[in-house]
Kinemage of the C-alpha trace (Angstrom):
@kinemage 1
@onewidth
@group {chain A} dominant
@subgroup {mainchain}
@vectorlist {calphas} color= white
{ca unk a 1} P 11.809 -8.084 -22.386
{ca unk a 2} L 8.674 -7.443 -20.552
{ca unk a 3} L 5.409 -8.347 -22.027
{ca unk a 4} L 3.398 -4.978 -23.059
{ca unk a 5} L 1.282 -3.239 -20.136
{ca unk a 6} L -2.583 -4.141 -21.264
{ca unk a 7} L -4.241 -0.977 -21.937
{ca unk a 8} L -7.736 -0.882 -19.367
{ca unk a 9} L -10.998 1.188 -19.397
{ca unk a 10} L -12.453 2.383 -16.298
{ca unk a 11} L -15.253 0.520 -14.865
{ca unk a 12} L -16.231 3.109 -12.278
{ca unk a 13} L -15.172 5.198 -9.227
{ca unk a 14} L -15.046 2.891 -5.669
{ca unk a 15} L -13.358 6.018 -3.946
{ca unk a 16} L -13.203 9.633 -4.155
{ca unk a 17} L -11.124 12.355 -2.650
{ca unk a 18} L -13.504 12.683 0.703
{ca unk a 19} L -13.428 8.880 0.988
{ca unk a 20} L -10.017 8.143 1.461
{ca unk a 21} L -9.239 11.006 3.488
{ca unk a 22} L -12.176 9.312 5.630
{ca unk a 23} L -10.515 5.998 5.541
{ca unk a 24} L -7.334 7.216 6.438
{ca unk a 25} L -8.582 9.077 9.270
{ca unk a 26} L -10.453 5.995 10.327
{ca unk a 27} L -7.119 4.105 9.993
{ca unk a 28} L -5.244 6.438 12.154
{ca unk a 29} L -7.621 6.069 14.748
{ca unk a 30} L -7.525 2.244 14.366
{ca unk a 31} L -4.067 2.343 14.742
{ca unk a 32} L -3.666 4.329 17.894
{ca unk a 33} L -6.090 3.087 19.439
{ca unk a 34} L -4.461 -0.886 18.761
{ca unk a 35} L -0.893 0.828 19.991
{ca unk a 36} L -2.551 2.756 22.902
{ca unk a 37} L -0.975 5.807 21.875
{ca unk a 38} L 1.485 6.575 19.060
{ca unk a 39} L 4.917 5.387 20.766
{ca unk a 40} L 7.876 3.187 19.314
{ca unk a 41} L 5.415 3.019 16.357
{ca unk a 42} L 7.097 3.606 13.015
{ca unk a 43} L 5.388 3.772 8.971
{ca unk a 44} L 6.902 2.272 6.408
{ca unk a 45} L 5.504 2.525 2.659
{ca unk a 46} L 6.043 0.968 0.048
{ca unk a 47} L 7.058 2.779 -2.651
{ca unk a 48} L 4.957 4.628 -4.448
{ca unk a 49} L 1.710 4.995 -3.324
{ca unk a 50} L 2.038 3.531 -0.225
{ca unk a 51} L 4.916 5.783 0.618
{ca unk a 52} L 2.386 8.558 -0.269
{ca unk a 53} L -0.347 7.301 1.696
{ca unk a 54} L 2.118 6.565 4.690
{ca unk a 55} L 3.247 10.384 4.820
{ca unk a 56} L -0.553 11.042 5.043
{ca unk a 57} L -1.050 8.311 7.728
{ca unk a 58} L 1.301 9.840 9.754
{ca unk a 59} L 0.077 13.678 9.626
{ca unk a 60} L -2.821 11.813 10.916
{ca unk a 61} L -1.513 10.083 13.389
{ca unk a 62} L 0.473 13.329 14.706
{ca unk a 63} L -2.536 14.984 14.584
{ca unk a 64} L -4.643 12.830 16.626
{ca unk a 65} L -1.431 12.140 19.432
{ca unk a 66} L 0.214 14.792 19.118
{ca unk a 67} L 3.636 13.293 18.982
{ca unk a 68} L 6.019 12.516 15.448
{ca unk a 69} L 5.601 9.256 13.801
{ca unk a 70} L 8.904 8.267 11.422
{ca unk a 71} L 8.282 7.652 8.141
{ca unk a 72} L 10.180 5.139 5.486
{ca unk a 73} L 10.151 4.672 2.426
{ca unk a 74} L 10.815 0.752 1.039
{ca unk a 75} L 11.746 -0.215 -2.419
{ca unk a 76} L 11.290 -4.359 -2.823
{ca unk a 77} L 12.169 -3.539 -6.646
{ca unk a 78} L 14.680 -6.751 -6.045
{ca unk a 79} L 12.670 -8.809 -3.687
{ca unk a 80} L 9.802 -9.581 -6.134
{ca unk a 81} L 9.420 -12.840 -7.236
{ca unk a 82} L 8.456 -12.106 -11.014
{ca unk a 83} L 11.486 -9.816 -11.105
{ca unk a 84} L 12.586 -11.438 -14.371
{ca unk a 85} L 8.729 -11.378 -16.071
{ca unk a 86} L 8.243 -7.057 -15.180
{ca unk a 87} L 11.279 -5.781 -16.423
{ca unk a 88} L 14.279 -6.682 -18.456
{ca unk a 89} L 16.491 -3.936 -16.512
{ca unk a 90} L 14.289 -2.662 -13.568
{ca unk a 91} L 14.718 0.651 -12.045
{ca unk a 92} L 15.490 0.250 -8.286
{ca unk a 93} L 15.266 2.994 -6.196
{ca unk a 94} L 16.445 4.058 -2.938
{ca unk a 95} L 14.689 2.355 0.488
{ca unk a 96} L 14.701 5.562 2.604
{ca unk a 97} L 14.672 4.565 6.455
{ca unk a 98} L 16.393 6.650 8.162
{ca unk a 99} L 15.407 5.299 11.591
{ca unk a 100} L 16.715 1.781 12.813
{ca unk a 101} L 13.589 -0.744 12.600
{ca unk a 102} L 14.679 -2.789 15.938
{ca unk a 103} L 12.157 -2.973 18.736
{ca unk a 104} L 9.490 -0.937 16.547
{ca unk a 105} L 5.739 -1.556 15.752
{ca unk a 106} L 6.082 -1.305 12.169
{ca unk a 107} L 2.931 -0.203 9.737
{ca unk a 108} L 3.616 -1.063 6.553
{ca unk a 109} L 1.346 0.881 3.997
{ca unk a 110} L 0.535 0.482 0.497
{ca unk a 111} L -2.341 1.352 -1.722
{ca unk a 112} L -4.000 -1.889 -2.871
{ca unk a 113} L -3.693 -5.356 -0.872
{ca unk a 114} L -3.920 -8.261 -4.003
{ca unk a 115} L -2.105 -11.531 -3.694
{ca unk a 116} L 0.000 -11.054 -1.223
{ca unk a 117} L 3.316 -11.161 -3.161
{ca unk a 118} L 3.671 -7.403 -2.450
{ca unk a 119} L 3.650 -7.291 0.817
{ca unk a 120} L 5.843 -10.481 0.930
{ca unk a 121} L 8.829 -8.894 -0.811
{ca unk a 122} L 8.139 -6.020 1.508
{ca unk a 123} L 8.639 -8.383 4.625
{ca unk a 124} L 11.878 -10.118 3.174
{ca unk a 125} L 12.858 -6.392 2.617
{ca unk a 126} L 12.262 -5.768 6.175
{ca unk a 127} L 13.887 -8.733 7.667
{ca unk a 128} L 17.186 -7.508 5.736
{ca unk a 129} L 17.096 -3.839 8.088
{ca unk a 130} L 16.466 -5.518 11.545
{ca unk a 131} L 13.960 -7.059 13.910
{ca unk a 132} L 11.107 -5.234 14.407
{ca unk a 133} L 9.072 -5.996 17.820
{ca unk a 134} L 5.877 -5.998 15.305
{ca unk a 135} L 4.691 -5.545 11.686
{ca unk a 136} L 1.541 -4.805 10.950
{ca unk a 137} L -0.140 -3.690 7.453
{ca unk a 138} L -2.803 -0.990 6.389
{ca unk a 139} L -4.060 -1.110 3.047
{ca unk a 140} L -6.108 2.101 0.870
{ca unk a 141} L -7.676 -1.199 -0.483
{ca unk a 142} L -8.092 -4.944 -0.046
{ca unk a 143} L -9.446 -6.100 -3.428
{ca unk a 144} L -9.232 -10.027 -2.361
{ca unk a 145} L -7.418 -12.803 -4.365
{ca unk a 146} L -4.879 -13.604 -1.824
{ca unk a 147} L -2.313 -16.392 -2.891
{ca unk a 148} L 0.049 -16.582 -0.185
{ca unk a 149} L -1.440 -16.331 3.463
{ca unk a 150} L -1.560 -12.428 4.079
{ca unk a 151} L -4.346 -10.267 5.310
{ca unk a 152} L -4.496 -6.823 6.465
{ca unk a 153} L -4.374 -5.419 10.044
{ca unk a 154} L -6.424 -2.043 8.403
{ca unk a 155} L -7.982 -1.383 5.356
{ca unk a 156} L -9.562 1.519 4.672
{ca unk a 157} L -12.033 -0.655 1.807
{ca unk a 158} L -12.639 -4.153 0.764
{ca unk a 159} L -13.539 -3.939 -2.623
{ca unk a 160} L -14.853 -7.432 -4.618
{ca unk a 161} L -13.192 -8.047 -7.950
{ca unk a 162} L -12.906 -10.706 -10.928
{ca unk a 163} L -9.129 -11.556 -11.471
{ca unk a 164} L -9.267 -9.586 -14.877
{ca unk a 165} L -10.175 -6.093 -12.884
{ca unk a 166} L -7.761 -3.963 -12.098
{ca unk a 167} L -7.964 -1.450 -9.327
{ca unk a 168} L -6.144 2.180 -9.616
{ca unk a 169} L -5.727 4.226 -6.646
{ca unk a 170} L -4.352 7.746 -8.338
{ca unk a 171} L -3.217 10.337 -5.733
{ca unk a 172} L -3.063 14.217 -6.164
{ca unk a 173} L 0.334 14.321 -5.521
{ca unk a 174} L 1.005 12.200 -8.485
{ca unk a 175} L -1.588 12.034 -10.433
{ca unk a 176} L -3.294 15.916 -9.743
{ca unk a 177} L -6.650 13.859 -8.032
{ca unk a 178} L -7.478 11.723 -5.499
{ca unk a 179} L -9.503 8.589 -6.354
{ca unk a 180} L -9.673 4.627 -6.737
{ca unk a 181} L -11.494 3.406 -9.542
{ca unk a 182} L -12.107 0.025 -10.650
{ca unk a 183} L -10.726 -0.750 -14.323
{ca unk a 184} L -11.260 -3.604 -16.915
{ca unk a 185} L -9.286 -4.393 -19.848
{ca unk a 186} L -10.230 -2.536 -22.822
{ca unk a 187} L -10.931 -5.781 -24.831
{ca unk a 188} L -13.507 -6.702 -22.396
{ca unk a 189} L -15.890 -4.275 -23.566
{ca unk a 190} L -19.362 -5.758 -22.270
{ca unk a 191} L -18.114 -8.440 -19.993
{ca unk a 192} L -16.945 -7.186 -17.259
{ca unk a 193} L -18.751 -8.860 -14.360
């Protein structure tokens, strides 16, 4: 049995709707101009968010080159290594790639860059659909407290936090706004730092 979700107050608003359509344009840009143009390159999110902030990467990306970027979406549901502390049966959904990863510069997206444990399940995942000529990653958000030795290639914001903060990136087409705020459990009324 998981242990209950801790219930968090928001701290205050890092990001708003203009911002990270700014960073993501900024990101875009970033990214072509790394790749020299959008060819062989490939997005990959991570599902949720990142697959949601991937899709927008891309229009982006199209928009600016004027040529399609594929988009995937990657479940690492069973690659996580506290698999057996989040859920007693986890839900697993469907990686949705339909493009073969060989010989591609890979982006892989997601919303908020913490430890690194993400993005490392994300890589095993990867490794499992082919050989990729490169992967690189582009965060919404790099919040710090890395513990394995993963940074990001783009982030659209570095954001400082204590370890008991927790960052929420909510996106319209989930969550009916667009926003990142900064959160702090609701028992730490007064000392958040």
């Amino acid at each position: 049995m998981s242990a209950p979700e801790p219930s968090f107050r928001e701290k205050g608003k890092v990001m708003d709707a203009e911002a990270i359509r700014r960073a993501i344009v900024r990101i875009a840009h970033e990214v072509l101009e790394h790749h020299k143009g959008g060819e062989a390159l490939a997005l990959v999110g991570i599902r949720t968010r990142g697959a949601l902030l991937a899709q927008r990467l891309a229009k982006e990306i199209e928009s600016i080159d004027r040529r399609p970027v594929p988009v995937g979406i990657l479940d690492i549901t069973l690659y996580r290594d506290d698999l057996s502390r989040i859920a007693l049966n986890p839900i697993v959904h469907a990686t949705e790639i339909p493009f073969n990863v060989d010989e591609l510069h890979l982006i892989l997206v997601d919303d908020v860059l913490f430890t690194g444990r993400t993005i490392r399940a994300a890589l095993n995942a990867l490794n499992d659909l082919g050989r990729p000529k490169t992967i690189q990653l582009a965060v919404l958000v790099d919040r710090g407290h890395r513990e394995l030795p993963i940074r990001a290639d783009y982030a659209g914001k570095n954001i400082p936090t204590n370890l008991r903060e927790h960052v929420e990136v909510r996106l319209v087409e989930l969550d009916e706004q667009d926003e990142v705020v900064v959160e702090v459990p609701a028992h730490a009324e007064g000392h958040a730092a």
